[in-house]
C-alpha positions as CSV (number, residue, x, y, z in Angstrom):
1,X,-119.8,37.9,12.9
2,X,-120.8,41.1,13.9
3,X,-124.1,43.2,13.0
4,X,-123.4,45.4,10.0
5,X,-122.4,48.8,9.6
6,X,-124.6,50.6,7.0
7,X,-123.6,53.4,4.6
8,X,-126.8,54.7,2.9
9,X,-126.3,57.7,0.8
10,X,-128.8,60.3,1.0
11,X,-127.5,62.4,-2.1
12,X,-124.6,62.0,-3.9
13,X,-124.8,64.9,-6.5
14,X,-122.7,67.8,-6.6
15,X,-124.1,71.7,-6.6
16,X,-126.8,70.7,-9.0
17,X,-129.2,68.3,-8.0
18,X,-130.7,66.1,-11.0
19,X,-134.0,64.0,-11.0
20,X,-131.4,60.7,-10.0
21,X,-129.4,62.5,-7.7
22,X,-130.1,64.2,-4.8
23,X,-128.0,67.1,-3.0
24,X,-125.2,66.0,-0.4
25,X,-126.3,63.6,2.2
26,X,-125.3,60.3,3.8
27,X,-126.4,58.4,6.6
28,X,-124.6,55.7,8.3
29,X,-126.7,53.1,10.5
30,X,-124.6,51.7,13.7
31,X,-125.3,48.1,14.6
32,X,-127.4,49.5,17.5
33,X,-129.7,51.5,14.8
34,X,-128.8,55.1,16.0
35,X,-128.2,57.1,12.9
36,X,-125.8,60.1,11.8
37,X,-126.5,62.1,9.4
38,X,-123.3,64.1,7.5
39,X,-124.3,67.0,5.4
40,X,-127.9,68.2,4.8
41,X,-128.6,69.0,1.3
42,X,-132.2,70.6,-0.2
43,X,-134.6,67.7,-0.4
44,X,-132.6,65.6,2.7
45,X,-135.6,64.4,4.6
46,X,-137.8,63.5,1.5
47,X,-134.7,60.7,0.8
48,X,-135.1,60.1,4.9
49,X,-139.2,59.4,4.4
50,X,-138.1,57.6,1.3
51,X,-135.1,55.0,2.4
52,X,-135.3,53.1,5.6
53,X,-134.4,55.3,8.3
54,X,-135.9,55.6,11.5
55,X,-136.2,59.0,12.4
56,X,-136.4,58.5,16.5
57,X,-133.1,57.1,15.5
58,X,-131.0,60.0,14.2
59,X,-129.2,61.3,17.0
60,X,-126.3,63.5,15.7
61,X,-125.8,65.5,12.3
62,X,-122.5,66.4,11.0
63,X,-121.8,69.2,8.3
64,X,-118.7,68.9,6.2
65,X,-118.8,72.9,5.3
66,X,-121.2,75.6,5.2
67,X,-121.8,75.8,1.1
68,X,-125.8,75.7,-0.1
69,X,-125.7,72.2,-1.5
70,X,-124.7,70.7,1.9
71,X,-127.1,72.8,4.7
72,X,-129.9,73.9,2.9
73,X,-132.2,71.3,3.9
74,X,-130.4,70.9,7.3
75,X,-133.1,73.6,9.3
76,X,-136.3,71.7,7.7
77,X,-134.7,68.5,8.9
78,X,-134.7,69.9,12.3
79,X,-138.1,70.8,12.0
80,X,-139.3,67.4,10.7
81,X,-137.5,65.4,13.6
82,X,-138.1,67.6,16.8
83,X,-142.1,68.4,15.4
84,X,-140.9,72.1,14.4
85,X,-144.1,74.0,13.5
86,X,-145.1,77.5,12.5
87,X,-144.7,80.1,15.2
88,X,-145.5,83.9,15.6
89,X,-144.0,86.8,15.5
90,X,-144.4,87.9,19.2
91,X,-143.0,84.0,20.9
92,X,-144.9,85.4,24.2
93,X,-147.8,85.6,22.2
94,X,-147.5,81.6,21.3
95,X,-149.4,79.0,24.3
96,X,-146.0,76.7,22.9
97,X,-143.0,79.0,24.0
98,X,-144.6,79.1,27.8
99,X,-142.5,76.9,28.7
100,X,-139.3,77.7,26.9
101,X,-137.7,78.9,30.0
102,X,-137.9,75.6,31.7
103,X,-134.6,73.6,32.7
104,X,-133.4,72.6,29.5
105,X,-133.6,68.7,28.5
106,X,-130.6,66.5,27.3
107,X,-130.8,67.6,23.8
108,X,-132.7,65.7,21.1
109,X,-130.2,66.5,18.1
110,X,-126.0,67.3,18.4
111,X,-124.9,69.0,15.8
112,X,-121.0,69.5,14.6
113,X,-119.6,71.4,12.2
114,X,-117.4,74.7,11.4
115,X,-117.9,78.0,12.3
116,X,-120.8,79.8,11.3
117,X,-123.1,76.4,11.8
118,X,-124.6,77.6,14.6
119,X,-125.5,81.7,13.7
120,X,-127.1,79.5,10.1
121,X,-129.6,77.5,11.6
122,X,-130.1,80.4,14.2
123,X,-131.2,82.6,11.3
124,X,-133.0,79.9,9.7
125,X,-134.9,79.2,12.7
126,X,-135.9,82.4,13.9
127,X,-136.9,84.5,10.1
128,X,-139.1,81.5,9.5
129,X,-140.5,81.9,13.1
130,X,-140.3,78.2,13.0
131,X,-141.0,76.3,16.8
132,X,-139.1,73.1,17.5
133,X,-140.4,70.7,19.6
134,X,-137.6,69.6,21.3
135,X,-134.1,70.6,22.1
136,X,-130.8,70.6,19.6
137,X,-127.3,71.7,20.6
138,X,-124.6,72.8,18.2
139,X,-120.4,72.0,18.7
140,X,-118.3,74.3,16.3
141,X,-115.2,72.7,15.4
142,X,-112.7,76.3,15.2
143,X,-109.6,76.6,13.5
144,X,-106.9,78.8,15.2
145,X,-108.0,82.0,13.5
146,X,-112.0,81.8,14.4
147,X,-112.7,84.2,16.2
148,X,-115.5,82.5,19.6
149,X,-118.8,82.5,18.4
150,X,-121.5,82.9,21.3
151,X,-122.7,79.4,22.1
152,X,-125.5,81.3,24.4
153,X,-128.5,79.1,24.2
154,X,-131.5,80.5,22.8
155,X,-134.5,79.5,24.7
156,X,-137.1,80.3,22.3
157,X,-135.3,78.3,19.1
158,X,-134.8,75.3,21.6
159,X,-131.4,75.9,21.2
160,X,-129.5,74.0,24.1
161,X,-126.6,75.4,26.6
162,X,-124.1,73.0,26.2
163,X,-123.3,74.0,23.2
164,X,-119.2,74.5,22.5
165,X,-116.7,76.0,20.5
166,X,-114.5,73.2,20.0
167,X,-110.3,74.2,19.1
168,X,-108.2,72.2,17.5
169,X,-105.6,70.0,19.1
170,X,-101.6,70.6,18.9
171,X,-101.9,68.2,16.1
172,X,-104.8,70.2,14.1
173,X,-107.1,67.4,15.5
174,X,-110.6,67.3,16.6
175,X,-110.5,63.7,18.3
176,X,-113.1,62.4,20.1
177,X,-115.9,65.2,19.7
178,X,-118.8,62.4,19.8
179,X,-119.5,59.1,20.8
180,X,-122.0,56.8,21.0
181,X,-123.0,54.3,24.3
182,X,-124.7,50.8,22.9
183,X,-128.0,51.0,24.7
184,X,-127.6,47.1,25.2
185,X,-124.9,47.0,27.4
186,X,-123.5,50.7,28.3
187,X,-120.3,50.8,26.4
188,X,-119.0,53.0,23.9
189,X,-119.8,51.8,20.6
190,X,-118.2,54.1,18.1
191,X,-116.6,57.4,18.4
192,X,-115.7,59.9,16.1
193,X,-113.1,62.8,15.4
194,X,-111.9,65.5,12.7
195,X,-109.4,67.3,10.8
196,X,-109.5,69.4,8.3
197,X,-109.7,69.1,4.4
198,X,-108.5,71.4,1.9
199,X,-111.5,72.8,0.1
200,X,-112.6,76.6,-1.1
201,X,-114.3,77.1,2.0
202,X,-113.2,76.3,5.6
203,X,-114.0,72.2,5.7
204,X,-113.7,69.5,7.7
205,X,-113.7,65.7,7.4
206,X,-114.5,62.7,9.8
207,X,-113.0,59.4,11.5
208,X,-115.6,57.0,12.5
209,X,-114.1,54.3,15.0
210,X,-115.9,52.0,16.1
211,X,-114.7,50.4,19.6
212,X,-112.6,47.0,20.4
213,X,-114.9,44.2,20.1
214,X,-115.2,40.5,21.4
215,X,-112.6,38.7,19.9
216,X,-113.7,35.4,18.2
217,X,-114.3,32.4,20.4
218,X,-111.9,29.6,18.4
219,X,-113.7,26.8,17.3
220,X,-112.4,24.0,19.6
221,X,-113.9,26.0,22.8
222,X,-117.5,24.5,22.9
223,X,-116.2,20.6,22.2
224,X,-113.2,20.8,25.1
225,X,-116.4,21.9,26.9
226,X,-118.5,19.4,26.4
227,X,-115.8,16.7,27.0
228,X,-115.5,17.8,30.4
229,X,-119.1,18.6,30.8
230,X,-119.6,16.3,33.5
231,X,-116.8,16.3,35.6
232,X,-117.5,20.7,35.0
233,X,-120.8,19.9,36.7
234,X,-119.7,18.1,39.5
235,X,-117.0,21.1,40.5
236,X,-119.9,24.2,40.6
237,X,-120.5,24.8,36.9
238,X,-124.2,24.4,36.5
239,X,-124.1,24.8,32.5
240,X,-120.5,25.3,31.3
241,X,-121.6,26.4,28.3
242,X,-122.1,29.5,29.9
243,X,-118.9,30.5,29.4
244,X,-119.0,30.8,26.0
245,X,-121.4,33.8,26.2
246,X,-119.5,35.0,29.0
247,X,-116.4,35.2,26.7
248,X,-118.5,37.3,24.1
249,X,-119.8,39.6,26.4
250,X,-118.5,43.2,26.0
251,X,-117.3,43.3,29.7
252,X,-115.6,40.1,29.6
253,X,-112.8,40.5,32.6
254,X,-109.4,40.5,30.5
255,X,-108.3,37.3,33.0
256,X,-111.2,35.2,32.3
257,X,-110.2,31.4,31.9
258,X,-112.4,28.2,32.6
259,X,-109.7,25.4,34.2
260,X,-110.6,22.4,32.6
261,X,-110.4,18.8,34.4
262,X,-107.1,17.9,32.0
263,X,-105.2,21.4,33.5
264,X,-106.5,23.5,30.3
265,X,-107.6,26.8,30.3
266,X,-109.6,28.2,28.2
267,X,-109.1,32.0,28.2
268,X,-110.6,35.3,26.5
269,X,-109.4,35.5,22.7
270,X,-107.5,39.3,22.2
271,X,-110.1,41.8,21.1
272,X,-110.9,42.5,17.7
273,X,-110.3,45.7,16.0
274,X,-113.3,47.7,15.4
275,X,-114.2,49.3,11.6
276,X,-112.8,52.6,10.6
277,X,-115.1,54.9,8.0
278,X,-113.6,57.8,6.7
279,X,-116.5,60.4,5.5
280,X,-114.7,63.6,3.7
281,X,-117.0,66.2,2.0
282,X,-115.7,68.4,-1.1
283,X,-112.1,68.5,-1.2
284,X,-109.1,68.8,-3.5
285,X,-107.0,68.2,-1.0
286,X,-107.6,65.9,2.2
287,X,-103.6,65.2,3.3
288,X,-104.1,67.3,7.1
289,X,-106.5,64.4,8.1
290,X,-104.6,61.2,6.6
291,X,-103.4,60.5,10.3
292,X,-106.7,60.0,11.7
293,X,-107.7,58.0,9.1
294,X,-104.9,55.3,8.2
295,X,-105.9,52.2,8.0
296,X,-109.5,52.6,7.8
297,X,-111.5,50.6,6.3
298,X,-113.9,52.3,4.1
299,X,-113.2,55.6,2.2
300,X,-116.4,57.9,1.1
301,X,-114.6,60.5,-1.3
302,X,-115.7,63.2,-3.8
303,X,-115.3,62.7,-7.6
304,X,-117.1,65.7,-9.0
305,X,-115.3,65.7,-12.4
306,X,-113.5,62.6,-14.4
307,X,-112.0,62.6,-18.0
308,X,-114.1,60.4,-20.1
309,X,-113.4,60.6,-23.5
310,X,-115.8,58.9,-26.0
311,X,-117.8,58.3,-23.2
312,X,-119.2,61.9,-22.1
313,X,-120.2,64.1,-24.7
314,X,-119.1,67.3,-23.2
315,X,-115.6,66.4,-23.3
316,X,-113.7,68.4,-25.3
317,X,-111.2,67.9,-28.0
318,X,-108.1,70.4,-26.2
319,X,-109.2,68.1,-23.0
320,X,-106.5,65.8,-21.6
321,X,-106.3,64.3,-17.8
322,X,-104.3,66.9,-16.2
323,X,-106.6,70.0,-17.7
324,X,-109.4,68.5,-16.3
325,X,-107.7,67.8,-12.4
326,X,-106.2,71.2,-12.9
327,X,-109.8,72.6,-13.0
328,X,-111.3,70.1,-10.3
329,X,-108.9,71.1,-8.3
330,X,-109.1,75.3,-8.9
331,X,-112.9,74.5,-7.6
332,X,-111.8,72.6,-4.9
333,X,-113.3,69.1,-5.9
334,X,-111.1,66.2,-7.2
335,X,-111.2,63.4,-9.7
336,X,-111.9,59.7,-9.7
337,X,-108.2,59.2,-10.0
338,X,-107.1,61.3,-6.7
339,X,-109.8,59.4,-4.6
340,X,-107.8,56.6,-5.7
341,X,-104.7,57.8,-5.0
342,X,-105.9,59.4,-1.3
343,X,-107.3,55.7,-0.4
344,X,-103.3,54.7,-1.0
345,X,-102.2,57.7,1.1
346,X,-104.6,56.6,4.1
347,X,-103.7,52.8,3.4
348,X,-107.5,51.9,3.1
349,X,-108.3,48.4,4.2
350,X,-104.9,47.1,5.5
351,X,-105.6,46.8,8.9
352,X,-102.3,47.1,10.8
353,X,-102.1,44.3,13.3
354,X,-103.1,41.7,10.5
355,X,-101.8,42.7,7.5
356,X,-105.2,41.8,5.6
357,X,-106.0,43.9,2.8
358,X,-109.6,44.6,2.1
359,X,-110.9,48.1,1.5
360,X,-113.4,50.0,-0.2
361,X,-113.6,53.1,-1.7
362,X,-117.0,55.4,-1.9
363,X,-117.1,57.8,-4.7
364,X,-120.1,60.5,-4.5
365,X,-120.8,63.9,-5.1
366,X,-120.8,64.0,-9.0
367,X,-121.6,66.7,-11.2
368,X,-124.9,67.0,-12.7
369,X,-123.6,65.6,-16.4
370,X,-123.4,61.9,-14.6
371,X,-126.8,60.5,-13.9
372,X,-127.9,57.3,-11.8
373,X,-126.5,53.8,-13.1
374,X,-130.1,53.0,-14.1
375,X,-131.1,56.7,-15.6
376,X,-131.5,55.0,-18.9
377,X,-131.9,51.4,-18.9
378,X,-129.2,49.0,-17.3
379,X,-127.0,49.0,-20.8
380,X,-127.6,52.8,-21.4
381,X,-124.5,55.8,-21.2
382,X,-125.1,56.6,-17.8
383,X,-124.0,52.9,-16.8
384,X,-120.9,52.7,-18.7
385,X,-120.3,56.5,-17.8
386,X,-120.4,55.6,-14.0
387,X,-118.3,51.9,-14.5
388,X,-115.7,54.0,-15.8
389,X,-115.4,56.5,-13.2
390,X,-115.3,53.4,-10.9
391,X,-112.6,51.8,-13.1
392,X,-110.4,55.5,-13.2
393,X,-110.3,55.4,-9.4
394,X,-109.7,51.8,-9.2
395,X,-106.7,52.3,-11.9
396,X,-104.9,54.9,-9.9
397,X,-105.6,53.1,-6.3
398,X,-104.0,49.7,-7.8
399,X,-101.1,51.5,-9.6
400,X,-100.5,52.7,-6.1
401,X,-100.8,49.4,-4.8
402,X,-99.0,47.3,-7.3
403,X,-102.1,45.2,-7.2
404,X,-106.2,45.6,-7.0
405,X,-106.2,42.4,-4.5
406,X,-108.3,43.1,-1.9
407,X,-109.5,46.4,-3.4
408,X,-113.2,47.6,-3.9
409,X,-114.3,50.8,-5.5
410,X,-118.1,51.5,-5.4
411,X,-120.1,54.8,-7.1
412,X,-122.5,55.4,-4.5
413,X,-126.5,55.8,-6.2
414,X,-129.0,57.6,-3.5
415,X,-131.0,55.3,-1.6
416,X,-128.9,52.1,-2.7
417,X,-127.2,51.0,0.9
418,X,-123.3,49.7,1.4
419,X,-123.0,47.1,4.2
420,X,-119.8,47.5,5.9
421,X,-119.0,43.9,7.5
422,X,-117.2,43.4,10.5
């Protein structure tokens, strides 16, 4: 089995933090430990020094939209991983900016999102005279009416040249914008595109893929090996059982077959489909990106506001369902029951070329009235408050579905990882 994929929200309130929840953040861990980061909150790297992430290990940052609650803490981040330090108000003044015209190095930190990203932590940078240690680079993802931003670099803020401006495809597609090369054995390990999400602000959502994978050796392999182990000796293999590994190497030839003694071959099984994680920030309406993401196989979805009668005490009496969508969705946010309905729409965990079902939802980004499962004691409100919004997605999801076989909803809690298994 494969080395797990791991999901580790950062933050998972909504525009006001509480002492449970921290603003937006979420990390997710590759199997060869390099790190992204989507949205920055306030208070991001205190969760980072907190939870177990190695910072040498976050390579690339993507930012959903450009509201507070998801940037604010995304300049001090910078300055935490590239040793950002106080500068002065004349840089030729400051021994440290010397060398800022040098050749540029590959960049420390890629950063992705919507226009406007990069003139943000431009302005951050420079009225806080703050002096990065290292290089960052910033790829805006422009819908058809952004107008070119000036990806000049900015030698003083450390601010690399190859940044972009990245357009849409005919589709309304970002695909392939970053990707990731196992440092184990060279090959792409996971790559990941965009589209946009309906939100109040101009908002994007993205499609982690991870890569084909060794398929799995069937079981009979190594004893139809070692029946002919001897007679395999004798005609040039050394240690047959070589071929095993060979077969689970990433660049296995398509073609590659052991002949056994009896006329047998034993050839390379197909290769298995890699995960699919879907990461969408605020949204009350995420249909433009459902072709990039069918058939993934976990959802992370915003459920600011639910309809809990007898369960929260600020629901009101005139409250029904559809009053409190109808306001989720004038804000731009959604309910527990529409994240259930979207991981329908994007046919979450039924992997096409099996027919398997086995998906799992991720609900974050709740408003301030929901605390932490544990906020007050394992049997208090804030439990059963959080089971239900779990339950109200998983009720509209398997009413979809006809059935909750195979179906998983989770309410993420900061700092509390989700293994993804291959």
């Amino acid at each position: 089995m494969p080395p797990s994929i791991t999901v580790l929200p950062l933050g998972t309130a909504s525009a006001v933090p509480s002492l449970t929840r921290n603003h937006s953040s979420l990390a997710v861990i590759l199997p060869s430990s390099s790190t992204a980061i989507f949205d920055v909150g306030e208070g991001t790297q205190h969760r980072i020094q907190r939870f177990p992430i190695k910072l040498n290990k976050v390579e690339k940052i993507f930012i959903t939209h450009l509201h507070g609650d998801h940037v604010f803490g995304l300049c001090p981040l910078l300055a935490t991983l590239m040793n950002g330090a106080g500068g002065t108000a004349d840089p030729d003044a400051d021994p440290r900016t010397h060398d800022a015209n040098a050749p540029p190095k590959k960049p420390r930190i890629e950063i992705y999102g919507p226009k406007g990203l990069r003139e943000y932590i431009r302005a951050g940078l420079t009225l806080t005279y703050t002096h990065l240690g290292d290089w960052y680079v910033v790829h805006e993802l422009h819908f058809p009416h952004d107008a070119p931003s000036d990806p000049t670099e900015n030698c003083y803020l450390k601010e690399h040249p190859s940044g972009t401006n990245i357009p849409q495809d005919a589709q309304g597609f970002w695909r392939d914008i970053a990707a990731w090369t196992h440092p184990a054995h060279g090959n792409v390990e996971l790559t990941i595109s965009a589209a946009e999400i309906k939100h109040s602000v101009p908002s994007v959502g993205y499609v982690l893929t991870e890569s084909p994978r060794p398929g799995k050796i069937p079981r009979d392999y190594a004893a139809r090996i070692s029946k002919h182990k001897e007679a395999l000796q004798r005609s040039g293999h050394e240690n047959p059982m070589k071929f095993l590994g060979l077969l689970q190497a990433w660049d296995c030839p398509e073609d590659a077959a052991l002949e056994l003694p009896d006329g047998t071959r034993l050839t390379r099984p197909p290769k298995a489909r890699g995960r699919r994680i879907t990461v969408l920030g605020d949204t009350y309406d995420p249909s433009p990106i459902v072709p990039l993401a069918e058939y993934s196989d976990v959802l992370v979805h915003e459920a600011t506001n639910a309809y809990l009668p007898g369960l929260d005490p600020t629901t009101k009496d005139t409250e029904t369902y559809e009053t409190v969508e109808g306001l989720a969705k004038s804000r731009g946010h959604s309910t527990p029951e529409m994240a259930g309905r979207f991981a329908h729409a994007i046919k979450l965990g039924e992997a096409s070329e099996t027919g398997r079902r086995d998906g799992l939802l991720i609900l974050n980004h709740f408003s301030s009235r929901y605390k932490d499962d544990d906020a007050d004691g394992p049997d208090g409100a804030a439990k059963k408050i959080m089971v239900r919004i779990g339950e109200c997605a998983m009720g509209s999801w398997m009413s979809a579905m006809g059935s909750s076989e195979g179906l998983r909803v989770i309410c993420a809690r900061d700092g509390v990882p989700i293994e993804v298994k291959g």
